[in-house]
Each structure stands twice: as structure tokens, then as C-alpha cells.
C-alpha positions as CSV (number, residue, x, y, z in Angstrom):
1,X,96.8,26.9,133.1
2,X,98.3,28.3,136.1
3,X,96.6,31.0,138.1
4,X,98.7,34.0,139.9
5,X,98.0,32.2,143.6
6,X,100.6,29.4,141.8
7,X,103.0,31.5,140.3
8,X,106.7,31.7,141.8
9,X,107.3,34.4,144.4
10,X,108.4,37.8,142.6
11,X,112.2,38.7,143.4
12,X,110.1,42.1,144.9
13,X,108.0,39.8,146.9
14,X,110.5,38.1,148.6
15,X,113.1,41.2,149.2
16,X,109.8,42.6,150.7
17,X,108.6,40.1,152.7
18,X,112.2,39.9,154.2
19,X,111.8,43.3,155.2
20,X,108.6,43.1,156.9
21,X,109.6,39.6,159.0
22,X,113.0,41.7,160.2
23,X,111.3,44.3,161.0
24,X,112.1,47.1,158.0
25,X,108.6,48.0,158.0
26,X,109.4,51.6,156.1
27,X,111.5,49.7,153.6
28,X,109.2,46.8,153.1
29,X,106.8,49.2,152.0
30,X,109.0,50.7,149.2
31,X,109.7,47.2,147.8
32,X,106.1,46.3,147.9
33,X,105.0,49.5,146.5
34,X,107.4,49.4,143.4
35,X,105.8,45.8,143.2
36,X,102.0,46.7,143.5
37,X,103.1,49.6,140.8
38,X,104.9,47.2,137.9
39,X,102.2,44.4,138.2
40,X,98.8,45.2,136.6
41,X,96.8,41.9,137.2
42,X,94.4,41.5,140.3
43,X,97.3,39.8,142.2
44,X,98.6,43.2,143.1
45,X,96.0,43.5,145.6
46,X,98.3,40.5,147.8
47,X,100.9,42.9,147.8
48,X,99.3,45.8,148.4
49,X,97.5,43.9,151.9
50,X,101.2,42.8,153.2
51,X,102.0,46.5,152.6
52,X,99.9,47.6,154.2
53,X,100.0,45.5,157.0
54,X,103.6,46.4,157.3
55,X,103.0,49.8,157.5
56,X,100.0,49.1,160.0
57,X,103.5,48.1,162.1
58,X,105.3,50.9,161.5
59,X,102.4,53.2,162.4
60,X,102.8,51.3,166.1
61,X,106.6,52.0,166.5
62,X,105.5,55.6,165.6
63,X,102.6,55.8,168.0
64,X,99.9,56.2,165.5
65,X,96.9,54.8,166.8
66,X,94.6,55.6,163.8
67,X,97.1,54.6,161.5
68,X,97.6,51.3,162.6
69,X,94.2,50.7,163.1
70,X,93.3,51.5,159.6
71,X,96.2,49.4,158.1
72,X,95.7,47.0,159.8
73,X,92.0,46.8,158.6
74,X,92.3,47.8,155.5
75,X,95.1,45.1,154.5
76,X,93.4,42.3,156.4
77,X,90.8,43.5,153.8
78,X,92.7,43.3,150.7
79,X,94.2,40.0,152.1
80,X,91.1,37.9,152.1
81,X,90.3,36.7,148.7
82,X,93.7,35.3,148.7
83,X,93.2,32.8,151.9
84,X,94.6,30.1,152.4
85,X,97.1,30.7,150.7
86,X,98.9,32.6,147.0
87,X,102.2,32.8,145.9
88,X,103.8,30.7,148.9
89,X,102.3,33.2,151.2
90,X,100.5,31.6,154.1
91,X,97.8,34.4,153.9
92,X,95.4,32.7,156.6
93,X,98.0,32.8,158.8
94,X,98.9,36.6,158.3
95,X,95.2,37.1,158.5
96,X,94.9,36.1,161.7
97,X,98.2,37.8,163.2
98,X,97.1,40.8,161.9
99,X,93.8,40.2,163.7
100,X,95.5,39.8,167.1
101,X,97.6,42.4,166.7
102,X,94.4,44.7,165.8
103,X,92.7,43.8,169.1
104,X,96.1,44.4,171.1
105,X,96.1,47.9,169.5
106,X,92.7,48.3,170.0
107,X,92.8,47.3,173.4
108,X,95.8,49.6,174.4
109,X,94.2,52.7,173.0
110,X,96.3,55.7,171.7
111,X,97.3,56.7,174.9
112,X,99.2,53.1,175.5
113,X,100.3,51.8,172.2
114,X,103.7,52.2,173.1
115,X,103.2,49.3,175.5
116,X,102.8,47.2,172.4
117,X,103.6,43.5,172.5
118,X,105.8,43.2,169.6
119,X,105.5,39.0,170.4
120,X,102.3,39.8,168.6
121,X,103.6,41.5,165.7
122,X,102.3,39.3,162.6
123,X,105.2,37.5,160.5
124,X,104.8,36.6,156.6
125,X,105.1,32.8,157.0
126,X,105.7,30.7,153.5
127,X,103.3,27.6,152.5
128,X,104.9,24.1,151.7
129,X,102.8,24.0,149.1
130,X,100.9,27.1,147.9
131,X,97.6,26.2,147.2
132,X,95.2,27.9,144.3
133,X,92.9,30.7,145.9
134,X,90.4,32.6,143.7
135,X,92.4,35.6,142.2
């Protein structure tokens, strides 16, 4: 029996996380959102964390301090029970991209978050070989 974690990428999953690595962090979050809304299993919480991390990003272009903060937070929290790795998704990875980013935003403050380094700006990176996580 396979668990979600093994399942194929979603067509939504993939148009999304397309979005997000080019930088479409407004559209990503559509695609992800009609996603997270047609799946009912506890797998939706994945998508809901890369959502959210992508709108954590666009909160940053838009100079929303508290908004990126929180994203960022909050999807690094729905993330977790999915490291390594689910679905092709290098989750550990985007974990700790999102972390580095936090601490740059943190760092800046709200008056300086338009000095951003968008070097730091996480990526959803693919898995040779997904690996089962509990979920």
C-alpha cells in the first residue's frame, strides 16, 4: 500500500510549484489553493505549507514585514511532518530555505525589507527518489 508521501506529483502541484520556483508567487498561490481545496486527505497540509511559503515571498516584494514573517512560520509549520521528503518534494530542503530566508527578514526589520536578498529566496527542489514520510 502506498502512502500519499509516494504518490505521483498532482498536475496542480507541479503547475504550482513552477510558479513559485519562477517567481509567480500570487499565482502559485491560486494553483495551490484550488489544490489544498479538491484534496481532502491529510496531504493537503504539504500544499497548504508551499503556499504559504510562497506567499511569505510575495509578502517581501510587497514590503510586508508581518506577513512574511508569519508565512514563513506558519508554512515551515505545516511543512514538517512531511520531512525529508513527499510527493517528489525535497521538503527538508524547502524547510531550511525558508528558515534562512526568515532570519534575513527578521534581521532586516520592516523598515529594510526592501533590501531583501532574493539569492535567499527558497526554491521547491524535486527528490530523485521520494522517500515515505509519516502523513
Amino acid at each position: 500500500m502506498t502512502t500519499p508521501c509516494q504518490e505521483p506529483q498532482p498536475v496542480l502541484l507541479r503547475r504550482g510549484i513552477e510558479q513559485f520556483n519562477r517567481g509567480e508567487f500570487f499565482e502559485q498561490h491560486e494553483t495551490l489553493e484550488d489544490l489544498w481545496r479538491e484534496e481532502s486527505r491529510p496531504i493537503r497540509t504539504l500544499y497548504q505549507g508551499i503556499l504559504q511559503i510562497g506567499v511569505a515571498m510575495y509578502h517581501i516584494q510587497r514590503g510586508n514585514h508581518h506577513g512574511a514573517v508569519y508565512m514563513l512560520t506558519r508554512g515551515s509549520t505545516y511543512l514538517r511532518p512531511f520531512a525529508p521528503a513527499c510527493q517528489g518534494v525535497d521538503v527538508a530542503d524547502l524547510l531550511n530555505r525558508a528558515a534562512l530566508a526568515l532570519e534575513a527578514v527578521e534581521r532586516l526589520g520592516p523598515e529594510r525589507l526592501d533590501a531583501f536578498d532574493w539569492s535567499l529566496a527558497p526554491q521547491v527542489r524535486g527528490v530523485d527518489h521520494p522517500r515515505a514520510s509519516p502523513a
